[in-house]
C-alpha positions, 0 to 999 in steps of 0.5 A: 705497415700502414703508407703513413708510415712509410714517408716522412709525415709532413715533418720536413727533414731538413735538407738531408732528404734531397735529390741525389744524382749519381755521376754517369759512368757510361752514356746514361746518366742515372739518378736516383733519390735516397729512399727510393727504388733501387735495382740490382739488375737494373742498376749492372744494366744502366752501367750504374754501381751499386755502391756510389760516392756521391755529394749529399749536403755538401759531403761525399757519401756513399750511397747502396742498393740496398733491402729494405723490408723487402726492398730495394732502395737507394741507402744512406749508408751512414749509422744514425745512433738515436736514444729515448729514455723514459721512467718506464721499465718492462714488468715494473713501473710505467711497464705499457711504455716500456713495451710500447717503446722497445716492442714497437717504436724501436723496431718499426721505426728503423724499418720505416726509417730504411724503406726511406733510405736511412740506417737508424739504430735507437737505444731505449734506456728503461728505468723504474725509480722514484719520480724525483730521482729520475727527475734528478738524473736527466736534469743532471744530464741535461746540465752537462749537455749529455743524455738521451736524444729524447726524454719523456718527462712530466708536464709540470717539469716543463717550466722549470727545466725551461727556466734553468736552460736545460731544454729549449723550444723546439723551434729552436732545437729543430727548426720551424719544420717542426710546425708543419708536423701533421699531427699539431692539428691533431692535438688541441690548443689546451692539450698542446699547453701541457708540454709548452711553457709562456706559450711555446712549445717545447715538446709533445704530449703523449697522453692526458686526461680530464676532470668531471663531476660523476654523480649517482643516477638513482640517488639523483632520481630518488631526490628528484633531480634530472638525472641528465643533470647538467649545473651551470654553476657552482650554486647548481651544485649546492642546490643539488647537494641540498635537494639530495641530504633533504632526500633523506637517503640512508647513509648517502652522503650528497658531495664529495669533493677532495679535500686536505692534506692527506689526499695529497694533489688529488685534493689540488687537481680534482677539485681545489684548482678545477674550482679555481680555475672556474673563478677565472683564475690560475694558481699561477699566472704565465702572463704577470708571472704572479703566483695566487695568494689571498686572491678574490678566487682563493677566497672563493674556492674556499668558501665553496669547500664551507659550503659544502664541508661546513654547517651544511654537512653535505660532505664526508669529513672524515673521508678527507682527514684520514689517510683511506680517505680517497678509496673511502670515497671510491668504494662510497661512491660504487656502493651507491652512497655518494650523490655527487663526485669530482674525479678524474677520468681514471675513476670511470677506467681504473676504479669503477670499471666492472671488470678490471676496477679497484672498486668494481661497480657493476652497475657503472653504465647504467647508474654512472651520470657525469658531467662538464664542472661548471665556472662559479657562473656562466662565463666566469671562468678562464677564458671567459668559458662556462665550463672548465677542467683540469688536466695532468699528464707528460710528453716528450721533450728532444734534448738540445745536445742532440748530435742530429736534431733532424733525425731526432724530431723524425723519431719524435714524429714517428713516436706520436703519429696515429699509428704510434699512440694507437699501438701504445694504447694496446686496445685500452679505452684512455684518452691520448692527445691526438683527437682522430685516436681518440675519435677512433678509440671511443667510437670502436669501443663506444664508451660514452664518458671517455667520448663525452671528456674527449668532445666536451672537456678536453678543448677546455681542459687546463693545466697546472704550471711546470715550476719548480715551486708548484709542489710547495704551493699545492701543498699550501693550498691543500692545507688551506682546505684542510684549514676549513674542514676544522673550521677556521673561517675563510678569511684566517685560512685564505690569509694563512695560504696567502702568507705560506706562498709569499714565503715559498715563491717571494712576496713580490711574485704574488698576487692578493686582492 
């Protein structure tokens, strides 16, 4: 075990961690903090017990001499029960977690946690069900103030469960040690959005990811674009569009950007809110509390999808009417037939990975250019940024009926440590929320666009609201797209999103203009 796991990683815990002196029963008196070095002999020879009463926050509790890992240290005799669930389960659903978590989290932890004195028992509960079931079954036990210490949950849950009091901020849950954990410098302000809500951090992320646009190196070259290719706004991006259907290459379709219905949310994530965001606006907006509807951005975002799905014919429309569509275009795009590609960093890993990929391309490194989605001009963007993205994942929140909030944040601390996230990577090349695992992961492997999200993207990123009306108005505006595909124009269809929102959410928590 690496020397940072073995202390307290910065975290503060409480005031359970203090000097405890031992009552002299001879002429030495002896002292001895909780944790620390003990020793049988040494101990019989100062006229020490090796098993004490003594006061440790204002209790008599017995401490002992006790191995730990090897060691002899001064133990807390006392049993911390801790628990953790999460939607994972060994051989089934999420099963990497399941292992990471039974394998390594629980048996390294309660080592770390006796060599610093402490008797930990942690309890993970795995399950494999539908993401809205187990969704429904911790908020159930949250309502009713029982359930796992821990809880891994989406993202996107983080609002609602804030709003209906089932979780709380950590500074309130733990206290404001929980900002001295060394690992927030670790993790950038965007990433940190991910399990925060206003503003506030309610847990920690455990993973993310990044949306780019990939394009195809030859078939750039052939229409006579750079293949550095780098576009700075969306007008870059038809003009390549154009210069690559102008090309005249068989069969090659110029840009793909998802669209419709039947892509589901990845028509909201890899493009449509990608592209909105670079409006400068949010689907939602933490700061009036407002939901987009017929906005000056949607209105935009949909014209991009005219351009390109319209009259134009620089995309596939059939690839986002039909229910194949995405792998259609994965499989177009590794048969060298797609110019241009929005998509996440799983199509790099997962879909075109020569060896393991669902549409291998053997070619990948050397065809395979990406680059950073540009805001509709330079500056447009939110946070006035040139550049912008989107980002999904999870984390973990700690329950705020936690019996012991102190041991808790330290299990949550340990869990998301450098060590922890680079063990739960299990040598994989992905992207984890902590910038030096993510810094050692690309650099061991060398993997050139999973560096380039990490260094370009990330710092940007954003990420979709944790409201309980989220799904339904993704939806609305996945229609809305699907609407242009068919050719109603961009007013009738940016009207029509605007009206189902106001529907969904109330008319008085949208904002037109």
């Amino acid at each position: 075990m690496q020397t940072l796991n073995r202390r307290v990683l910065g975290i503060g815990l409480v005031t359970a961690l203090v000097l405890v002196v031992l009552p002299a029963t001879s002429a030495s008196a002896a002292t001895a903090v909780v944790g620390t070095a003990c020793s049988k002999v040494g101990a019989k020879a100062a006229g020490v017990s090796l098993k004490k009463k003594v006061a440790l926050k204002k209790k008599k509790v017995t401490l002992t001499c006790k191995e730990a890992s090897g060691q002899l240290v001064w133990t807390d005799t006392r049993v911390v029960n801790l628990s953790v669930i999460a939607n994972a389960i060994k051989g089934g659903k999420n099963s990497s977690n399941a292992i990471w978590l039974q394998d390594y989290v629980i048996p390294n932890y309660t080592s770390d946690a006796a060599l610093r004195g402490y008797t930990v028992r942690v309890k993970f509960t795995g399950q494999g069900v539908a993401d809205e079931a187990y969704k429904s079954g911790i908020a159930l036990d949250l309502k009713a103030k029982i359930g796992a210490d821990i809880m891994n949950i989406d993202g996107i849950w983080v609002g609602e469960f804030a709003d209906a009091g089932y979780i709380k901020p950590l500074v309130k849950v733990v206290g404001p040690s929980f900002a001295k954990w060394e690992g927030w410098s670790q993790v950038n302000t965007a990433v940190q959005d991910l399990m925060s809500y206003n503003g506030v951090r309610y847990g920690i992320p455990q993973g993310t990811d990044g949306r780019i646009l990939y394009f195809n190196k030859k078939i750039f070259a052939a229409a006579g674009l750079p293949v550095d290719w780098q576009p700075t706004s969306w007008a870059d991006i038809l003009a390549a569009a154009k210069k690559i259907k102008d090309s005249g290459q068989d069969g090659v379709v110029p840009i793909q950007m998802n669209a419709g219905t039947q892509m589901g949310e990845a028509t909201t994530m890899q493009a449509a809110l990608p592209l909105l965001v670079g409006t400068g606006e949010r689907i939602y907006d933490p700061a009036t509390k407002k939901w987009a509807g017929n906005t000056a951005g949607i209105r935009k975002v949909l014209q991009f999808y005219a351009d390109v799905y319209g009259s134009n014919g620089y995309g596939n429309t059939t690839w986002q009417l039909t229910a194949t569509g995405r792998d259609d275009s994965f499989q177009g795009f590794a048969d060298g037939k797609v110019g241009i590609l929005g998509e996440g960093d799983y199509g790099w890993r997962g879909v075109w990975n020569p060896v393991s990929g669902n549409h291998k391309m053997a070619t990948r490194n050397i065809d395979i250019g990406f680059a950073k989605i540009p805001a509709i001009t330079p500056g447009a963007g939110i946070r006035k940024q040139n550049f912008v993205s989107m980002s999904g994942g999870g984390g973990y929140v700690i329950n705020p009926a936690t019996k012991n909030a102190a041991m808790t944040w330290d299990l949550l601390a340990f869990m998301n440590n450098r060590e922890s996230i680079q063990a739960s990577l299990n040598g994989s090349v992905k992207i984890s929320q902590r910038n030096d695992v993510n810094n050692y992961i690309t650099s061991a492997n060398g993997d050139l666009c999973i560096a380039f999200i990490v260094k370009n993207v990330m710092p940007l990123t954003a990420y979709r609201p944790g409201l309980a009306d989220y799904p339904a108005v993704s939806t609305e505006l996945q229609k809305a797209t699907e609407a242009i595909i068919n050719g109603t124009s961009v007013t009738a269809a940016a009207a029509a999103y605007g009206t189902a929102v106001a529907a969904i959410v109330g008319a008085g928590n949208v904002k037109n203009n």
